[in-house]
LUMKEZA-223658 format. One record per residue: x, y, z of N, C-alpha, C in turn. Coordinates in steps of 0.2 Angstrom, whole numbers, plus 5000, padded with zeros to 4 digits. Layout:
XYZXYZXYZ ...
//
This chain:
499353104508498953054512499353054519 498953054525499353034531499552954531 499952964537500152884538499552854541 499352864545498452854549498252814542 497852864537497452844532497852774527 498552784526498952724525498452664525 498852664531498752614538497952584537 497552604537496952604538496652584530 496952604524496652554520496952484518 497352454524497552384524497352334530 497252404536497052364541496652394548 496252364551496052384554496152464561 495852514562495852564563496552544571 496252524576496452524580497352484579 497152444574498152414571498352474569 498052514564498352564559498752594565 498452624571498652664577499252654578 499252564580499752544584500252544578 500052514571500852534568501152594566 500652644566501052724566501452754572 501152744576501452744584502352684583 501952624582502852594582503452604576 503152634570503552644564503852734569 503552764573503852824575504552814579 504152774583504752734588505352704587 505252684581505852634578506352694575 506052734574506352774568506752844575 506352834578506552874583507252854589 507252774588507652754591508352744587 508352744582508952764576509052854572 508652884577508552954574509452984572 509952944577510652974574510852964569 510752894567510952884559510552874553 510252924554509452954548509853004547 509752994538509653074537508853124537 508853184541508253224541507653234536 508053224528507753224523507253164522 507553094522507153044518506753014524 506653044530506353014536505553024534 505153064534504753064530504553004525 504953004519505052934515504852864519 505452874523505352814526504952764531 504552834535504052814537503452794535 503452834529502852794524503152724520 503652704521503852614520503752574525 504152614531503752584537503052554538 502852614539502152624540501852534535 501852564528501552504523501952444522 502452424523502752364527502452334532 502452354537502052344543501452314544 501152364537500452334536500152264534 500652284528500652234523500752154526 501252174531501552114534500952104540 500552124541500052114545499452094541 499252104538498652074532499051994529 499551994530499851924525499951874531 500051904537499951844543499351844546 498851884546498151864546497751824542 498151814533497851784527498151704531 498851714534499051644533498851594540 498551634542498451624552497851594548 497351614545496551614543496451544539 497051554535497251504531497351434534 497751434539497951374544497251364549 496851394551496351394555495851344550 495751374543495351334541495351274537 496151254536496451194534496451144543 496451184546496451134553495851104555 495251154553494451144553494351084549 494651114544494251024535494650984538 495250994542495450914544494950874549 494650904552494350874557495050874564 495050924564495350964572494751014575 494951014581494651064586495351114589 495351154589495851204592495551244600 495851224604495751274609495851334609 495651374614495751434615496651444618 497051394619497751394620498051394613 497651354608497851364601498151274602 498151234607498251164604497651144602 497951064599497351034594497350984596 496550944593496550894595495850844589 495850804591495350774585494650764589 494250794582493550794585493250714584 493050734590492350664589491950654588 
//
């Protein structure tokens, strides 16, 4: 299974992109103290970490959006709040 394909059955296409590309990055910027072998490995941790961690702040973002709504708040587009009328 590629990393791409990973990525993509936990989030959207265009995220998947962006965390394949930054798990590269990251790993490229410690390329000295890698060993060559488990780099592969590792990237597929990366990669599903990443993910993972991106779907559980979307739950908790979504979460907090709609416990802010049943309160009777209004959110603006700056993300302050206020009470509705």
């Amino acid at each position: 299974m590629s990393l791409l394909s990973l990525c993509t059955r936990l989030v959207q296409d265009d995220e998947a992109e962006d965390i394949v590309q930054e798990a590269f990055m990251e790993l490229w910027k410690r390329k000295e103290i890698l060993r060559m072998k488990a780099t592969s490995r590792l990237l597929y941790r990366v990669c599903l970490c990443t993910a993972l961690n991106v779907v559980k702040r979307r739950t908790v973002v979504n979460m907090y959006h709609a416990s802010v709504k049943d309160a009777g708040f209004r959110l603006d587009w700056h993300g302050r709040g206020g009470l509705t009328t």
